[in-house]
DRENLUMLO-39165 format. One line per field, with one value per residue: residue number from 1; chain; y, x, z of N, C-alpha, C, O in turn. Coordinates in steps of 0.001 Angstrom, whole numbers, plus 524288, in hexadecimal, padded with zeros to 5 digits. Layout:
residues N
resi: NUM ... $
chain: A ... $
n.c2: Y ... $
n.c1: X ... $
n.c3: Z ... $
ca.c2: Y ... $
ca.c1: X ... $
ca.c3: Z ... $
c.c2: Y ... $
c.c1: X ... $
c.c3: Z ... $
o.c2: Y ... $
o.c1: X ... $
o.c3: Z ... $
END
This chain:
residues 147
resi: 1 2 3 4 5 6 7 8 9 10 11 12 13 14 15 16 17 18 19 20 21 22 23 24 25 26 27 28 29 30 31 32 33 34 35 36 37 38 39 40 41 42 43 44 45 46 47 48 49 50 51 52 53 54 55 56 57 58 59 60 61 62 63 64 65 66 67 68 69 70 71 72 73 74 75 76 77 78 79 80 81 82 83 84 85 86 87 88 89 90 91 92 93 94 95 96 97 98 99 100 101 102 103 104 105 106 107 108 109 110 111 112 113 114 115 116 117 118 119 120 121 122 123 124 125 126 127 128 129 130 131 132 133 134 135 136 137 138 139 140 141 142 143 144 145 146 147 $
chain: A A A A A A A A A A A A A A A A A A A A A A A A A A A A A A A A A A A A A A A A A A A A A A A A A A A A A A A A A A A A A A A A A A A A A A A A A A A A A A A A A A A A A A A A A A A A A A A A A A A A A A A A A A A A A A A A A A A A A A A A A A A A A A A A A A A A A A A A A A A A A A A A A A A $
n.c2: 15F2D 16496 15F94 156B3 1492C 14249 1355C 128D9 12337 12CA9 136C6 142A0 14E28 15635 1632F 16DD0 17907 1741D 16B73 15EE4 1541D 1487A 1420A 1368E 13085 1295F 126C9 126E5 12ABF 1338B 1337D 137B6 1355D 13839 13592 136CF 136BC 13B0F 14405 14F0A 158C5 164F7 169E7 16F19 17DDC 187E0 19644 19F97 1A7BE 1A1F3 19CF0 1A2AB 1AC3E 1B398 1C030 1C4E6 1C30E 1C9BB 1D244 1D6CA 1DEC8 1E628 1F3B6 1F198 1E99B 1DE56 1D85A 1CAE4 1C132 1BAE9 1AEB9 1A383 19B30 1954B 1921B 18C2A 1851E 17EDE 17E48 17543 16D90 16B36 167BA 15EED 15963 1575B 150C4 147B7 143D6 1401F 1397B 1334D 13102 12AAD 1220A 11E5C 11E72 12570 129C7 1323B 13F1E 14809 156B4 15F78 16D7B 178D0 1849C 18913 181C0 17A23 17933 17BB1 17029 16B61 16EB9 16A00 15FCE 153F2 14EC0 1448B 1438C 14BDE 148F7 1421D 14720 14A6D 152DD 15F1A 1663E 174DA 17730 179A3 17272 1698D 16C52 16A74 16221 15452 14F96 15AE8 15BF7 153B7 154F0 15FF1 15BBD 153B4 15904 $
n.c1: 3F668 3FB95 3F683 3FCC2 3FE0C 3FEAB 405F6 4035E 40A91 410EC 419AC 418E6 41FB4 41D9D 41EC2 42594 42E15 42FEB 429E4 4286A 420C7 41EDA 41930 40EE3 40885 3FE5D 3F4CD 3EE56 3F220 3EACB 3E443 3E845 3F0D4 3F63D 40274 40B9E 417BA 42222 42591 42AE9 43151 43697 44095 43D32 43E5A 445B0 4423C 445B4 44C75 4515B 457B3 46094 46706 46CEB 470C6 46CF3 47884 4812F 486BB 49104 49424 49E28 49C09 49008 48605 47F9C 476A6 47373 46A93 46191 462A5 45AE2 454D7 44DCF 44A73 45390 450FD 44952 44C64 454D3 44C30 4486B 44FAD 451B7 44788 44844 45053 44BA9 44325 44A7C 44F50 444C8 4404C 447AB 4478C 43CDA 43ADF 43658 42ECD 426FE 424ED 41F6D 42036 41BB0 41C57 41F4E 42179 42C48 43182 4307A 43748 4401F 440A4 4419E 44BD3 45166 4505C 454EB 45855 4553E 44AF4 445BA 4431E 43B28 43406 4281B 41EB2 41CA2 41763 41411 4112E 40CE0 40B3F 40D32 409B9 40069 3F56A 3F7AA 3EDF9 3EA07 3F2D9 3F313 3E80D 3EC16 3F45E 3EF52 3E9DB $
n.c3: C324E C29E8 C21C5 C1FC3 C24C8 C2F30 C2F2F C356E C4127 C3E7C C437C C4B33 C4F28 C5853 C5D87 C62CF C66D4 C71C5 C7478 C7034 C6904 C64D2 C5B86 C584E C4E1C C4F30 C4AC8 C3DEE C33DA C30CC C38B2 C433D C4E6D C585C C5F7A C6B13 C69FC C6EA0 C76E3 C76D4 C8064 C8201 C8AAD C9700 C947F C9D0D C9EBE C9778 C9EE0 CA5FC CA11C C99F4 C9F18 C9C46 C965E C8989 C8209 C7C05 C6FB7 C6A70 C6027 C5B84 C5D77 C622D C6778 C6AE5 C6F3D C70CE C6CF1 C7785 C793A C76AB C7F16 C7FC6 C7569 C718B C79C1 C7369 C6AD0 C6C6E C6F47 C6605 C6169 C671E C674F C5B2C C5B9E C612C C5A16 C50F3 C5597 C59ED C50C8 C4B52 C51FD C5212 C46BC C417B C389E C3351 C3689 C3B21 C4006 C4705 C4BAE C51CB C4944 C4A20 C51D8 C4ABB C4322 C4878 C4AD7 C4235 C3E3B C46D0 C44F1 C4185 C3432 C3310 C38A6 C32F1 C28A6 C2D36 C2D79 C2979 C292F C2E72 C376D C3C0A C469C C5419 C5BD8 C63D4 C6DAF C6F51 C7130 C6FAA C69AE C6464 C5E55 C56F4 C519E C4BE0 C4718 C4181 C3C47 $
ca.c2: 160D8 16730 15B34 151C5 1444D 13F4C 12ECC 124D6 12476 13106 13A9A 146AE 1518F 15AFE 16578 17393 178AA 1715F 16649 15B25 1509E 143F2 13FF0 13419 13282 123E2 12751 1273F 13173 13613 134F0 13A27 13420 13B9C 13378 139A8 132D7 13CB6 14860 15226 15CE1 16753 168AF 17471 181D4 18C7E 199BE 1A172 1A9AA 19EED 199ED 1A5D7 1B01D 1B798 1C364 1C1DB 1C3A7 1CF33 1D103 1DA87 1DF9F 1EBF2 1F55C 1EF84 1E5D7 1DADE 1D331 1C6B8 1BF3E 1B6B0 1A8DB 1A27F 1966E 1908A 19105 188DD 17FE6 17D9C 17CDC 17029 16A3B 169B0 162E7 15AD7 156EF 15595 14BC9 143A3 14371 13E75 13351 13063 12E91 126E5 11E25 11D20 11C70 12A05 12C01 135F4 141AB 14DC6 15AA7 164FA 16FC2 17EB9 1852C 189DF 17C15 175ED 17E0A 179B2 16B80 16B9B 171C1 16804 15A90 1526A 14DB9 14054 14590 14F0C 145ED 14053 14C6C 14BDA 158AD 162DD 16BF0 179A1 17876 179BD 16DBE 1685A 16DA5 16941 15D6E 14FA0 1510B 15EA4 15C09 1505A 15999 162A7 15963 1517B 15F91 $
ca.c1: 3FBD2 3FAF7 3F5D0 401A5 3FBF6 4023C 40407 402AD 40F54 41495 41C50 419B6 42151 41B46 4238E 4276C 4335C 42FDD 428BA 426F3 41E86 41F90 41338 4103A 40409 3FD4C 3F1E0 3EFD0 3F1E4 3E4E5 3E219 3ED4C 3F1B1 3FCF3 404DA 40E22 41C01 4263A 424C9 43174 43118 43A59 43FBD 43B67 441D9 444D8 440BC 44B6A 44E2B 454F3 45B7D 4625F 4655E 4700C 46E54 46E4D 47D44 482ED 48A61 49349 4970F 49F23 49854 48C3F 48621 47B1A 4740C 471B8 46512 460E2 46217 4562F 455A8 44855 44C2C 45837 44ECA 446F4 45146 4565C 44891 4460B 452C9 450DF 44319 44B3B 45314 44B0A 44276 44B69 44DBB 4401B 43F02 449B9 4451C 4382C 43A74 43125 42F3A 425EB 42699 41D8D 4211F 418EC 41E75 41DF8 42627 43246 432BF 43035 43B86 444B2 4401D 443C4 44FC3 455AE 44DCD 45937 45721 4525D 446F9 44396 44309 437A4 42D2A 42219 41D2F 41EC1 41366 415DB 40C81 40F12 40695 40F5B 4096F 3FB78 3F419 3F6F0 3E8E1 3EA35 3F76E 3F0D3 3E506 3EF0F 3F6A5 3EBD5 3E57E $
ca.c3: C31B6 C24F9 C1E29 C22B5 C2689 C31B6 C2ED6 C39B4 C43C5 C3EAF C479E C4CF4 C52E9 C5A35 C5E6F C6327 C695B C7669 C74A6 C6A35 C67E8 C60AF C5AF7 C5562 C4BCC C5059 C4839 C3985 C3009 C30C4 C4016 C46DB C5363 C5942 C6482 C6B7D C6C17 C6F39 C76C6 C7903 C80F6 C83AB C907E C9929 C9481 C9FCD C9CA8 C9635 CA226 CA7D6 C9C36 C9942 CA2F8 C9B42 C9288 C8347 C7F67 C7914 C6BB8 C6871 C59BC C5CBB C6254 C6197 C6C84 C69D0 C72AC C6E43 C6F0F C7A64 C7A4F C771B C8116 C802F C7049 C71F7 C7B1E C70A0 C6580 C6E44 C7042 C61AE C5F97 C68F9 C64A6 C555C C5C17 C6305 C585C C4ED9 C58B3 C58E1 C48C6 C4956 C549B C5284 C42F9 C4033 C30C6 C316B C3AB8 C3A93 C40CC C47C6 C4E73 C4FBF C4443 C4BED C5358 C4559 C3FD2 C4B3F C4A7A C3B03 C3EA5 C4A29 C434E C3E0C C2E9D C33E6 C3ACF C30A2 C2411 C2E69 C2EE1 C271C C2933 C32BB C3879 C3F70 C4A18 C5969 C5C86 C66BF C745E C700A C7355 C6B2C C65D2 C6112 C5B33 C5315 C4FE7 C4927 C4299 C3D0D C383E $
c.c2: 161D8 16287 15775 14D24 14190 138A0 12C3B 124D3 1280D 134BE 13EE5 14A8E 15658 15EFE 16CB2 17253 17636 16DDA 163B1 15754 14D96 14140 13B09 13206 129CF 12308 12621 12BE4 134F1 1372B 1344B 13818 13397 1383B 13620 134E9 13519 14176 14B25 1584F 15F5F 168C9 16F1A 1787D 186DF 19224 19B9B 1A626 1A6A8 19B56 19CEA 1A934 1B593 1BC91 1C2A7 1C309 1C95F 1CF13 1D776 1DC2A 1E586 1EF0F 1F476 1EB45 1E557 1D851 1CF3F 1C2A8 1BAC4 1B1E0 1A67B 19E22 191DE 18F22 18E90 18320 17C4B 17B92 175AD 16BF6 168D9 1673F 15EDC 156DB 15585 15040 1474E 14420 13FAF 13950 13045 12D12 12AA9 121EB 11C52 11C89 11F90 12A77 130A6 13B3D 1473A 1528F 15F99 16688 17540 18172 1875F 18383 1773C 1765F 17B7E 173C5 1671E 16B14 16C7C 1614B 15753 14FA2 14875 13F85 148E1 14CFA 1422A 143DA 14CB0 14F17 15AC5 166C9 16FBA 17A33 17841 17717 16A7B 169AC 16CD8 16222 157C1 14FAB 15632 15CFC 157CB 152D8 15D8D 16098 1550B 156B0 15EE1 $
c.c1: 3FCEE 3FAFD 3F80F 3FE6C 40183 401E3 404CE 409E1 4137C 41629 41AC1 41A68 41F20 41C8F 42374 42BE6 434DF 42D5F 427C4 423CC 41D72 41B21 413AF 40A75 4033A 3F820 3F255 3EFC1 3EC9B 3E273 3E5E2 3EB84 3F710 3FDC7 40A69 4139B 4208C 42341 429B6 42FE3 437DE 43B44 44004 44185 43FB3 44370 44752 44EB8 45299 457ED 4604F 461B3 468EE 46D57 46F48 47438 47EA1 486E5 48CDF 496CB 49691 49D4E 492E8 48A42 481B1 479EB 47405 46CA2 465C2 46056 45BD8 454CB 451E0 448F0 44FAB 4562D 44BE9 448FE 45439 45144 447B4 449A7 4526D 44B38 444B5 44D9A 450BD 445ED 443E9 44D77 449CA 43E8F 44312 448A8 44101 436B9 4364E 43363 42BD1 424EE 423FD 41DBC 41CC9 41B30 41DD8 4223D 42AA3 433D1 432CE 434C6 43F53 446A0 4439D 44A6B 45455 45468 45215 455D7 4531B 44E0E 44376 440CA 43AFC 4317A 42C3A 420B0 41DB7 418F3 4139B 411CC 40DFA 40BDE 40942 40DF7 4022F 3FB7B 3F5B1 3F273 3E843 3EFDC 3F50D 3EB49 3E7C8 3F11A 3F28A 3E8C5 3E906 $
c.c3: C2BFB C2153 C1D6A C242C C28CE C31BE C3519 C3C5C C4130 C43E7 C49CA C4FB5 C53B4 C5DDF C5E41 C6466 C6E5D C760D C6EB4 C69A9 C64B5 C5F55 C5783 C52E4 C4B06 C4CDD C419B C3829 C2F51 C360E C42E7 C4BAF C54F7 C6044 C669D C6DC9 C6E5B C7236 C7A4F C7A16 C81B7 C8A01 C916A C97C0 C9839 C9D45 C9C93 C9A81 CA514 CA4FF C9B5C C9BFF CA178 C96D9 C8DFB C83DD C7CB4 C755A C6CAB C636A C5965 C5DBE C6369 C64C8 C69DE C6D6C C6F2A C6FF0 C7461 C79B8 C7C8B C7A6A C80C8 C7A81 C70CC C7419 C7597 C6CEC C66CD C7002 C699E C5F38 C61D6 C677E C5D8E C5612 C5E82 C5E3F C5344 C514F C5921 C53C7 C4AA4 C4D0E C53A7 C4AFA C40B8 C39B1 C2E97 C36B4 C39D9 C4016 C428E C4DCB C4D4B C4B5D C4691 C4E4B C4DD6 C4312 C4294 C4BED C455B C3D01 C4333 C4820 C3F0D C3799 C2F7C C3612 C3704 C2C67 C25AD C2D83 C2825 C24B6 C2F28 C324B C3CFA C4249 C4F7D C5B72 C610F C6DA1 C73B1 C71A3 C6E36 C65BC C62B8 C5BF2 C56F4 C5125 C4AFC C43EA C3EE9 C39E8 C3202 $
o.c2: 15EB1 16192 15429 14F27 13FE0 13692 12EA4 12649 12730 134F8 13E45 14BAF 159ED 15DDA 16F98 16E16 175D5 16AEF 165B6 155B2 14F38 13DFC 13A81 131DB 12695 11E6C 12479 12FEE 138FF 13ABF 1301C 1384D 13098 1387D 1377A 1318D 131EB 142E6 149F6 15B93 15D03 168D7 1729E 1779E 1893A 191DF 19A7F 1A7C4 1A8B4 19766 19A76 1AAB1 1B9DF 1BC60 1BF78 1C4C1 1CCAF 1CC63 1DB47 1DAF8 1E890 1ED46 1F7C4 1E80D 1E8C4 1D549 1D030 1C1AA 1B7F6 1B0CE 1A6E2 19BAF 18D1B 18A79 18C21 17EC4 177AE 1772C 17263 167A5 1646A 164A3 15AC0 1521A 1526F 14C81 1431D 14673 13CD1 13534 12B7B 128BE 12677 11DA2 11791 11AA6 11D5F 12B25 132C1 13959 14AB5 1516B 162D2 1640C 176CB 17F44 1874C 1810A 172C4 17284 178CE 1722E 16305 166FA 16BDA 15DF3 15839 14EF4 14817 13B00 148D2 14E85 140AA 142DA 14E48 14F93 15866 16928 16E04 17D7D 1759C 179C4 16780 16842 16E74 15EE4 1583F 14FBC 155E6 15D2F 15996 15126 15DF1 161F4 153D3 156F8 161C6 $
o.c1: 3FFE9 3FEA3 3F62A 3FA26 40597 3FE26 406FF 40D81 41836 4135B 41E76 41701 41EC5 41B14 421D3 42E28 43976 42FB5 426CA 427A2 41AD8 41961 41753 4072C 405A0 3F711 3F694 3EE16 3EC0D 3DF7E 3E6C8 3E708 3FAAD 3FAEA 40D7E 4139D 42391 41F01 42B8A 42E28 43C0D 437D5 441CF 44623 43B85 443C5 44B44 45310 456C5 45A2D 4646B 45D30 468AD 46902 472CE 47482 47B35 48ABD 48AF3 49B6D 49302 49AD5 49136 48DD1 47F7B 47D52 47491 46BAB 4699D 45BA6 4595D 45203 45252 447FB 44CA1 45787 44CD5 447BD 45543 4524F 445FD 4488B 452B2 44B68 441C7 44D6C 45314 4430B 44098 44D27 44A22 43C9B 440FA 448F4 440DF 43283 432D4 43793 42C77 4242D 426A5 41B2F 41B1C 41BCC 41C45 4267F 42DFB 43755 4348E 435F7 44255 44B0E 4461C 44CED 4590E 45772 4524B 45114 44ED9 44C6C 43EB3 43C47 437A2 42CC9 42E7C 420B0 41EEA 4170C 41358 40E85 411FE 4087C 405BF 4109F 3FF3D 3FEE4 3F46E 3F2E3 3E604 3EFAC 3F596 3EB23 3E583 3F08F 3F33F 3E61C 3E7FA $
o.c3: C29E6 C1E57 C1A79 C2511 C26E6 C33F5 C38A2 C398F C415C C47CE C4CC8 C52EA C5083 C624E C5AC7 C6422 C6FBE C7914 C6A74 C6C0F C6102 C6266 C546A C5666 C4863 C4BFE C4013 C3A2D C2CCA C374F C4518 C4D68 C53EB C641F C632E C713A C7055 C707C C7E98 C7702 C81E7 C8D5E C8EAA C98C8 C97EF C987B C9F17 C993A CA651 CA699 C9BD9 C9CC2 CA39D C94C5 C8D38 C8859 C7C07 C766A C6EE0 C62EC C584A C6176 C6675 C6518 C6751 C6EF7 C6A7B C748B C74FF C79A9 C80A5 C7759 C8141 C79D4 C6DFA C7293 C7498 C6B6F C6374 C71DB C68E2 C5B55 C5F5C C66CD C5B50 C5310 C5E4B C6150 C5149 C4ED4 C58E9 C5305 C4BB1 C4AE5 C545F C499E C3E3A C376D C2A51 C3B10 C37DC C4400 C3F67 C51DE C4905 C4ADD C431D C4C23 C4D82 C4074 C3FF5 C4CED C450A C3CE9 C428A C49C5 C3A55 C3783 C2D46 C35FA C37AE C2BC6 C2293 C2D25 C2436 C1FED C332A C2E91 C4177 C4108 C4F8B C5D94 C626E C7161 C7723 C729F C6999 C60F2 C5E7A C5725 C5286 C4CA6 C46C3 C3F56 C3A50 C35E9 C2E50 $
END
């Protein structure tokens, strides 16, 4: 993880826009051993056919007519899974008393993570790595991050 050394019961979140995973490093700093303590999914999203059945909207600025874009719905799902993974997150630190907290996620989900992660959560991360490592196996994901 770009030369980062993860120490003994550090944190880490492992994370897209649908699922997350709470890792927790039982090993030493040198021989990674990733346990898994949290894992948050998102709950099933319908296809957008049946989300939305109307047509975009329409503007009008004098004689002039606009559509307006479609309503993105599976983006909105997502926008509320990564707060929700912000918030039960920062419940975790403060329950469980987390001081150090490293970050990997793909760079729009990293971006949104940043973005909904209250100050008291943030002050916790480490480092942060832009990788989409979240739908592999335990053993690859500790493969990676010890690289």
């Amino acid at each position: 993880m770009n030369g980062t050394i993860i120490p003994y019961n550090a944190r880490i979140l492992v994370a897209d826009a649908r699922k997350a995973l709470l890792l927790r490093n039982t090993g030493t700093a040198f021989n990674l051993i990733l346990e898994v303590e949290e894992v948050i999914e998102a709950p099933d999203n319908a296809p957008a056919r049946e989300q939305g059945t109307d047509r975009p909207g329409r503007a009008a600025m004098g004689s002039y007519r606009s559509s307006l874009g479609q309503t993105d719905f599976h983006e909105q799902e997502e926008d509320r899974f990564v707060s929700m993974v912000a918030e039960k997150l920062e419940a975790i630190c403060k329950e469980k008393a987390i001081h150090q907290l490293f970050v990997v996620a793909p760079p729009k989900a990293l971006a949104d993570l940043r973005r909904a992660m209250p100050e008291a959560v943030k002050s916790r991360i480490v480092a942060e790595y832009d990788k989409d490592l979240v739908n592999l196996s335990l053993g690859d994901i500790q493969k990676h991050l010890a690289a």
